[in-house]
N, CA, C and O atoms as CSV, one atom per row, in Angstrom:
chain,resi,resn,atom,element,x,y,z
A,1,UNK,N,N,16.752,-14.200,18.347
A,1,UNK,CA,C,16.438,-13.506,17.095
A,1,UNK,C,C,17.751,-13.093,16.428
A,1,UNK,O,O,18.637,-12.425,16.960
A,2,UNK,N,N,17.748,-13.523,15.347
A,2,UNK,CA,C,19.201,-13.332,14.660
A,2,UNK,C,C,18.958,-11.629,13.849
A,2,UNK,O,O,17.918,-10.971,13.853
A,3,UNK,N,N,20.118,-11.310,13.292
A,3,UNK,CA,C,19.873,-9.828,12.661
A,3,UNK,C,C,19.209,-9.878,11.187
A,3,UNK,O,O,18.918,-8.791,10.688
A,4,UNK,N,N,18.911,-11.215,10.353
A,4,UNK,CA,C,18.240,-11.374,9.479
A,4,UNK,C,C,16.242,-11.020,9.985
A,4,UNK,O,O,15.338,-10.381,9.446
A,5,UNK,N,N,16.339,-11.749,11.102
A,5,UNK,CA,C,14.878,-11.145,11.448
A,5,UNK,C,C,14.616,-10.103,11.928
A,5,UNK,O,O,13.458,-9.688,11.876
A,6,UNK,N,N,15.942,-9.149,12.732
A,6,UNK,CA,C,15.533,-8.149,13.091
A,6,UNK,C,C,15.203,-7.276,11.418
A,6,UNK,O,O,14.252,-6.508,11.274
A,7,UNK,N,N,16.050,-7.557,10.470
A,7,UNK,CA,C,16.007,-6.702,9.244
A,7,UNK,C,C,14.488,-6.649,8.936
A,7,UNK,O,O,13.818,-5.630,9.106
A,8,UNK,N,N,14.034,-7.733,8.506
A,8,UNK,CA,C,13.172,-8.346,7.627
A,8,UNK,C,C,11.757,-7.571,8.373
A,8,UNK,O,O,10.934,-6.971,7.681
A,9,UNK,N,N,11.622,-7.706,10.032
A,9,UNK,CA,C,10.767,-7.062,10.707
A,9,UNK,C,C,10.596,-5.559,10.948
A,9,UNK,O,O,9.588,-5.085,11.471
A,10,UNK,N,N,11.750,-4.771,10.490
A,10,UNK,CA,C,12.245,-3.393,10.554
A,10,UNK,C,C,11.487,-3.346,8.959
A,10,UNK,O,O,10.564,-2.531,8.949
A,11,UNK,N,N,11.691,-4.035,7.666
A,11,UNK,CA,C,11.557,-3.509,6.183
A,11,UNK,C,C,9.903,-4.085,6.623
A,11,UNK,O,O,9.246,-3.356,5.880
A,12,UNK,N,N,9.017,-4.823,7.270
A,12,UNK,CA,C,7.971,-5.002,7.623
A,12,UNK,C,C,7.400,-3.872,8.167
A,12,UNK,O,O,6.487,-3.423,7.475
A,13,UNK,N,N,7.590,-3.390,8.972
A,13,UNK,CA,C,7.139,-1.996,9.996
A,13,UNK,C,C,7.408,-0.890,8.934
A,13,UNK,O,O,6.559,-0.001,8.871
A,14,UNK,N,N,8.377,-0.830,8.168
A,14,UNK,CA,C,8.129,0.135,7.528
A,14,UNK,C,C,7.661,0.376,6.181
A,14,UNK,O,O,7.528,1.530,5.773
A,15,UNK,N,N,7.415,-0.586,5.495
A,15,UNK,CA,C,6.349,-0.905,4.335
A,15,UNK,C,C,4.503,-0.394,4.958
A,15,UNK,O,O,3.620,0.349,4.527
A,16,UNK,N,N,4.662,-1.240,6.076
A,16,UNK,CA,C,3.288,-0.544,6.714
A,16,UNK,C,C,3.218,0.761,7.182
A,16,UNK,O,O,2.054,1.071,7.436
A,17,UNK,N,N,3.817,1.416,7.338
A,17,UNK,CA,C,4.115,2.643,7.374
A,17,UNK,C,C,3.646,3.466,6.291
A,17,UNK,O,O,2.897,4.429,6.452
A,18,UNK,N,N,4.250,2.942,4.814
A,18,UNK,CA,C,3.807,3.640,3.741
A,18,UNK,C,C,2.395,3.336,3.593
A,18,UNK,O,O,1.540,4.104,3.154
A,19,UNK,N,N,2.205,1.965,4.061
A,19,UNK,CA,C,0.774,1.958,3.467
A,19,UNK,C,C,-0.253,2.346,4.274
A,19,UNK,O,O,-1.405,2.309,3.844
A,20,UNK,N,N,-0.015,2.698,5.337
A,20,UNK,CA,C,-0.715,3.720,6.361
A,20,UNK,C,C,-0.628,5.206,5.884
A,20,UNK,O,O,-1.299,6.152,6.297
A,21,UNK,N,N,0.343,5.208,4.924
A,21,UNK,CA,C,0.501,6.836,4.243
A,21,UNK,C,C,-0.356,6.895,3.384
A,21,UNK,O,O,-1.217,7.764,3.526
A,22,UNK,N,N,-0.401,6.259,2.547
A,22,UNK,CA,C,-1.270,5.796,1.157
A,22,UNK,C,C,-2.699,6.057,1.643
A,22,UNK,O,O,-3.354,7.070,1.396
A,23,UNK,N,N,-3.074,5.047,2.339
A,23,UNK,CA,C,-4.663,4.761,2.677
A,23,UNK,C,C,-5.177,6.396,3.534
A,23,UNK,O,O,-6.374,6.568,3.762
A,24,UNK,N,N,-4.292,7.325,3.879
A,24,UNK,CA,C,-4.488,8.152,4.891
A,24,UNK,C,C,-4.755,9.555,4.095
A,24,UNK,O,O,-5.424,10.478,4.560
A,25,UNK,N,N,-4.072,9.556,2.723
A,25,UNK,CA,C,-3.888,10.199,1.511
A,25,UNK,C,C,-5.024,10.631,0.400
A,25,UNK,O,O,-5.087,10.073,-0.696
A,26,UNK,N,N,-5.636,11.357,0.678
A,26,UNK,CA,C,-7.295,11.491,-0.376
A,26,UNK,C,C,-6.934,11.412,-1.492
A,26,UNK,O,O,-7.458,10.618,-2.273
A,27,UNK,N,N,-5.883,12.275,-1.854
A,27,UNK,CA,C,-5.325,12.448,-3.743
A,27,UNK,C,C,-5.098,10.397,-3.868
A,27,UNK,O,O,-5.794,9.503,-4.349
A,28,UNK,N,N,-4.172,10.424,-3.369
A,28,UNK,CA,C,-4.068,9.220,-3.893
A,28,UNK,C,C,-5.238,8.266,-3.680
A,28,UNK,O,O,-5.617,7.569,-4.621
A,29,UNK,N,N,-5.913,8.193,-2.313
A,29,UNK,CA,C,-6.958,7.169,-2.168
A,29,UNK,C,C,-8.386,6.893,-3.331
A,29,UNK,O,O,-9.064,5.884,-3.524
A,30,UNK,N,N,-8.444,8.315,-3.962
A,30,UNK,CA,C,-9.028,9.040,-4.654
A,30,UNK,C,C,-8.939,8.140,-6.297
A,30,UNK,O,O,-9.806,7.684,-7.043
A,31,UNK,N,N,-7.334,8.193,-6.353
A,31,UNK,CA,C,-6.822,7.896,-7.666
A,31,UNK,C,C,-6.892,5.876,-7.534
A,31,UNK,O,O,-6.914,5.156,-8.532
A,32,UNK,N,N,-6.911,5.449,-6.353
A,32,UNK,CA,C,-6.779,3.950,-6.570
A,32,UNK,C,C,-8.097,3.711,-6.914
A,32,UNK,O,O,-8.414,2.685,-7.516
A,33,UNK,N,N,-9.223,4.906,-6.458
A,33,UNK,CA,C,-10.631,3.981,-6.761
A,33,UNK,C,C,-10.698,4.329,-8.143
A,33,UNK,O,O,-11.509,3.591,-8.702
A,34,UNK,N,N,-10.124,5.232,-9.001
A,34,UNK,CA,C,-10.598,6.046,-10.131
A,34,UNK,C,C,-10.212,4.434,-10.642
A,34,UNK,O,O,-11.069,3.676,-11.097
A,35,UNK,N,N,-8.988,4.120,-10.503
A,35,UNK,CA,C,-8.015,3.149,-11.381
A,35,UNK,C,C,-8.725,1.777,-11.389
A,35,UNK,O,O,-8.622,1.075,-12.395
A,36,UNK,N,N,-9.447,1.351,-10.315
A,36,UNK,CA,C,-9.897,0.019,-9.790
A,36,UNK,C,C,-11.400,0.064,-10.608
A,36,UNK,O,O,-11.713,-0.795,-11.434
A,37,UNK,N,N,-12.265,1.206,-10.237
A,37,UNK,CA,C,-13.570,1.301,-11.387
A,37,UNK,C,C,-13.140,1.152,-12.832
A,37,UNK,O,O,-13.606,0.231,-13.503
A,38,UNK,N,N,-12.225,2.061,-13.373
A,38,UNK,CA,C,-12.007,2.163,-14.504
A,38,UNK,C,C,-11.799,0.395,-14.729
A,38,UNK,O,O,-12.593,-0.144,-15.500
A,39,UNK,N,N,-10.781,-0.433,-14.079
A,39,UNK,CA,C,-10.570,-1.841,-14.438
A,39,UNK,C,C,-11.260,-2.821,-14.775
A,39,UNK,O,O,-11.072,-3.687,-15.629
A,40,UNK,N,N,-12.470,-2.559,-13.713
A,40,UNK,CA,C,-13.652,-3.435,-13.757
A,40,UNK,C,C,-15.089,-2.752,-14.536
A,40,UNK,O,O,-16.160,-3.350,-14.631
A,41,UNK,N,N,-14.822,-1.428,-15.029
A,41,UNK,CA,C,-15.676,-1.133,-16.388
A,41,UNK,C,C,-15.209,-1.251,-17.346
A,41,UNK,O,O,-15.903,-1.132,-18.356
A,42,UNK,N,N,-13.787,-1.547,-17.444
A,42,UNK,CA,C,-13.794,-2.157,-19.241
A,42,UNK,C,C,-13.255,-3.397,-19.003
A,42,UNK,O,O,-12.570,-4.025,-19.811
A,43,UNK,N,N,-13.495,-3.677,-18.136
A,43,UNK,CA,C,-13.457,-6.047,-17.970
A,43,UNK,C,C,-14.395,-6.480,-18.610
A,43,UNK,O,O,-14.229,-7.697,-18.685
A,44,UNK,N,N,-15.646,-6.075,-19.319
A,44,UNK,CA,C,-16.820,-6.305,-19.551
A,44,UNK,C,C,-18.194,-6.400,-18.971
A,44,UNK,O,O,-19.149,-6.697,-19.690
């Protein structure tokens, strides 16, 4: 394993990290559904 994959697998682990923050988060989890309904009620 060269240090390009150790990087790439380190910025991997920790992207999931945030998004284990996100999904774990009511305010925000809250605000993606507000945003995602709102999208697909004025799509037509």
């Amino acid at each position: 394993m060269t240090a390009e994959y150790a990087i790439i697998i380190m910025a991997a682990v920790a992207f999931a990290g945030v998004l284990v923050a996100i999904v774990r988060s009511e305010q925000i989890r809250e605000m993606l559904v507000t945003l995602v309904e709102n999208a697909l009620g004025s799509g037509g």
